[in-house]
C-alpha positions in Angstrom: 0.0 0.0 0.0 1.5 3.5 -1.4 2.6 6.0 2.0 1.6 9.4 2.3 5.0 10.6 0.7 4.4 8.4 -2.3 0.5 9.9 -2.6 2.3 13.0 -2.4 4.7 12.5 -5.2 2.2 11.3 -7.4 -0.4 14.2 -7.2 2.6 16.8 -7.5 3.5 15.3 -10.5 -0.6 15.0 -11.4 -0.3 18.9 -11.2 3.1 19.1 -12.7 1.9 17.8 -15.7 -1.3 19.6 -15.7 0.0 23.1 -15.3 2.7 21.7 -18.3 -0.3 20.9 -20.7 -2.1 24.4 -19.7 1.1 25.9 -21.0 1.6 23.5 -24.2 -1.6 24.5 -25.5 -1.5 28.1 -24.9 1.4 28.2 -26.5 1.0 25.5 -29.2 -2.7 27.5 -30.7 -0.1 30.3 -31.4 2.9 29.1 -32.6 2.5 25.3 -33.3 3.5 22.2 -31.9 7.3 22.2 -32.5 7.3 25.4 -30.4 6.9 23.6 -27.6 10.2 21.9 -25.6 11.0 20.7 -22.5 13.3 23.7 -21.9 10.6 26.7 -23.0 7.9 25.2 -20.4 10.0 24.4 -17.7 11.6 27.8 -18.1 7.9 29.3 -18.4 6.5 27.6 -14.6 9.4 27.6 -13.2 10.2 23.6 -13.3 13.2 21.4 -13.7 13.7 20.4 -16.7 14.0 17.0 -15.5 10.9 17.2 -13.7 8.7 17.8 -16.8 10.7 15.4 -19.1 9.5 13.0 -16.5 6.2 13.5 -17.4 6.5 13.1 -20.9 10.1 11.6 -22.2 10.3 13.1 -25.4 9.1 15.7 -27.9 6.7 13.8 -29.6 4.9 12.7 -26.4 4.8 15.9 -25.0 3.0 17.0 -28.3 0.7 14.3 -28.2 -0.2 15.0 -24.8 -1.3 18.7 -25.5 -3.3 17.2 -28.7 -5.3 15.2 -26.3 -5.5 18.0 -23.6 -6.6 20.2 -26.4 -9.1 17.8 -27.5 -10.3 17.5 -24.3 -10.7 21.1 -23.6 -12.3 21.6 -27.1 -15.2 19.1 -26.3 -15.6 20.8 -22.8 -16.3 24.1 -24.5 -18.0 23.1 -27.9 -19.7 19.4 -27.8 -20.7 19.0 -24.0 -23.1 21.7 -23.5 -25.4 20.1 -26.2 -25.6 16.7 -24.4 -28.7 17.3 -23.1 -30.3 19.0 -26.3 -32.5 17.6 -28.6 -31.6 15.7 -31.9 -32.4 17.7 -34.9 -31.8 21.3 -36.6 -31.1 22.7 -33.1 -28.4 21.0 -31.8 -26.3 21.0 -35.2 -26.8 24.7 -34.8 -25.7 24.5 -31.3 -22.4 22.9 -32.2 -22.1 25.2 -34.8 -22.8 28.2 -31.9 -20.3 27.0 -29.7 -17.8 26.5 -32.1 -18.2 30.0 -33.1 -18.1 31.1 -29.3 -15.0 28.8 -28.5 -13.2 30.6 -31.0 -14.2 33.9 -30.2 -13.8 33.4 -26.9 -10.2 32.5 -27.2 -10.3 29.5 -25.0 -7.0 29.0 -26.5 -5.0 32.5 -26.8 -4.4 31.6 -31.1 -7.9 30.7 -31.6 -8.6 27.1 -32.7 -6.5 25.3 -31.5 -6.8 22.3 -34.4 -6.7 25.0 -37.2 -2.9 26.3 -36.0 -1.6 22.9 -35.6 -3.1 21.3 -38.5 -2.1 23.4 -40.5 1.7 22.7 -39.5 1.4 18.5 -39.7 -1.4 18.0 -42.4 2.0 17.3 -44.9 3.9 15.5 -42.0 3.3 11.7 -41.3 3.6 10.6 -38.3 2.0 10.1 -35.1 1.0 13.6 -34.3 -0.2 13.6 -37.9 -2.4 10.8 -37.2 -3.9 12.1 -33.8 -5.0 15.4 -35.7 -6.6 13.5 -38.6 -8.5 11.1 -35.5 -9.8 14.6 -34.3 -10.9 16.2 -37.1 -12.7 12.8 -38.1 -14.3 12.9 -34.6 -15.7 16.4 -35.5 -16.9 15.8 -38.5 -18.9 12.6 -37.3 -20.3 14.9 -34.3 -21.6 17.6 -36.9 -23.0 14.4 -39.5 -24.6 12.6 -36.1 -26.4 15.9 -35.7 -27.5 16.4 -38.8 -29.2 12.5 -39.4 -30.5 12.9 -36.5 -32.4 16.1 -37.9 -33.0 14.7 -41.1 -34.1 10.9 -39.5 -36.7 13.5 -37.4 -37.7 14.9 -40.9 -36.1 18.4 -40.4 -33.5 18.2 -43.3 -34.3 16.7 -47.1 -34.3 13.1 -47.6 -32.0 13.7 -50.3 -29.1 16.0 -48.1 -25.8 15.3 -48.2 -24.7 14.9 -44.7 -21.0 15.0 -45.7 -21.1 17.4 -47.6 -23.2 19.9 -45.9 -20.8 19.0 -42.6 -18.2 20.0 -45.0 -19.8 23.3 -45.7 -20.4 24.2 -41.8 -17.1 23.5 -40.6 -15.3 25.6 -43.7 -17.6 28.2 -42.4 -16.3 28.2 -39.1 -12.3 27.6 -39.6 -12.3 30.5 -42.2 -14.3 32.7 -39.6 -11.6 31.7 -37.1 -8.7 32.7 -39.4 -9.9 35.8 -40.5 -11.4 36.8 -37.3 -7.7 36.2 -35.8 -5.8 37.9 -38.4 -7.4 40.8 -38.6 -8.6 41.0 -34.7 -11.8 41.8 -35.7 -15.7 40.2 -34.8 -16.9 40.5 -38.3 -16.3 37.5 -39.0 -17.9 35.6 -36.7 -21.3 37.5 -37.4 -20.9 36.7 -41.2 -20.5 32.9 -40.5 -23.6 33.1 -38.2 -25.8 33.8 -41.0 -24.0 31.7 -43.6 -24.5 28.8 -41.3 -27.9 29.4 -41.1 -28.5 30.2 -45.1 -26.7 26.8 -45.5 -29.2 24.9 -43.0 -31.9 26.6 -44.3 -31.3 25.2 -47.7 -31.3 22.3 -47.0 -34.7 22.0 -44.4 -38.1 20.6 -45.0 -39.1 24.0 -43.8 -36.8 26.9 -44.0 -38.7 28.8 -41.3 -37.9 25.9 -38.4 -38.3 27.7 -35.2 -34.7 25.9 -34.7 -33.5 28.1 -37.7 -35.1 31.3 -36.4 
């Protein structure tokens, strides 16, 4: 049975590692993944380097680990609060919504966090590669769930494209992010709102869905 000094260790280097991830992503939605090293965040909170390689042994894990922190916090901020809504027009909306707030929001300092680092390792195979392509997927199957469930409740035309009109929403929103971040500005944000809408409006059984209002 672990002592009171092992208990200790282990939730100091619980919180080690959280405060290391806080960092990573912070400064990952900024400058990208291979901005982050062992040095630059130990240096940043004031660690040993050797106590924050502990937590992560190499580069690569470290950037892994602040994908999945990121992925967590994204979910947290975008996908959880529509748990409890109702499948159809209005929770694809919702997502949409939150997205939009996320990134306005700057619950990561750069923005979206995925677009940055994307971005940097869409060309790149390799592990970190593959855990961006897993979350993108995941996205995309969120926004398509939503939107079969809306058209299975008869909200959206039998003949939609789900793919493609989740392909249309989520362009929507990464280019409101970029341009909204470049040029520090809320226009676009307001300008995707009603493109998002004119793109679920299309495609509804009735355009004037109090869930499109």
């Amino acid at each position: 049975m672990a002592g009171p000094t092992t208990d200790g260790r282990v939730l100091r280097g619980e919180e080690t590692r959280r405060a290391v991830l806080r960092r990573a992503v912070a400064i990952a939605s900024v400058e990208g993944l291979d901005a982050l090293s062992i040095g630059r965040l130990a240096t940043d909170l004031g660690l040993s380097k050797s106590g924050v390689f502990a937590g992560f042994g190499s580069k690569e894990e470290l950037q892994l680990a602040t994908v999945r922190a990121a992925r967590r916090i994204f979910a947290d901020a975008v996908v959880a609060p529509v748990a409890d809504a109702l499948p159809g027009l209005a929770r694809a909306r919702a997502l949409c919504e939150n997205w939009l707030a996320y990134s306005r929001a700057r619950v990561f300092p750069g923005g979206c966090f995925f677009y940055e680092v994307t971005a940097e390792f869409d060309a790149r195979p390799g592990a970190v590669r593959d855990a961006l392509a897993g979350c993108a997927r995941e996205w995309h199957g969120t926004i398509v769930e939503a939107l079969t469930d809306a058209r299975t409740a008869g909200a959206l035309c039998p003949d939609t494209d789900l793919g493609d009109l989740a392909f249309a929403l989520i362009a929507v929103l990464e280019t409101a992010n970029s341009q909204a971040v470049l040029h520090e500005e809320d226009v676009p944000y307001e300008r995707a709102g009603r493109l998002l809408l004119r793109l679920l409006r299309a495609e509804a059984t009735d355009p004037a869905d109090p869930a499109l209002a």
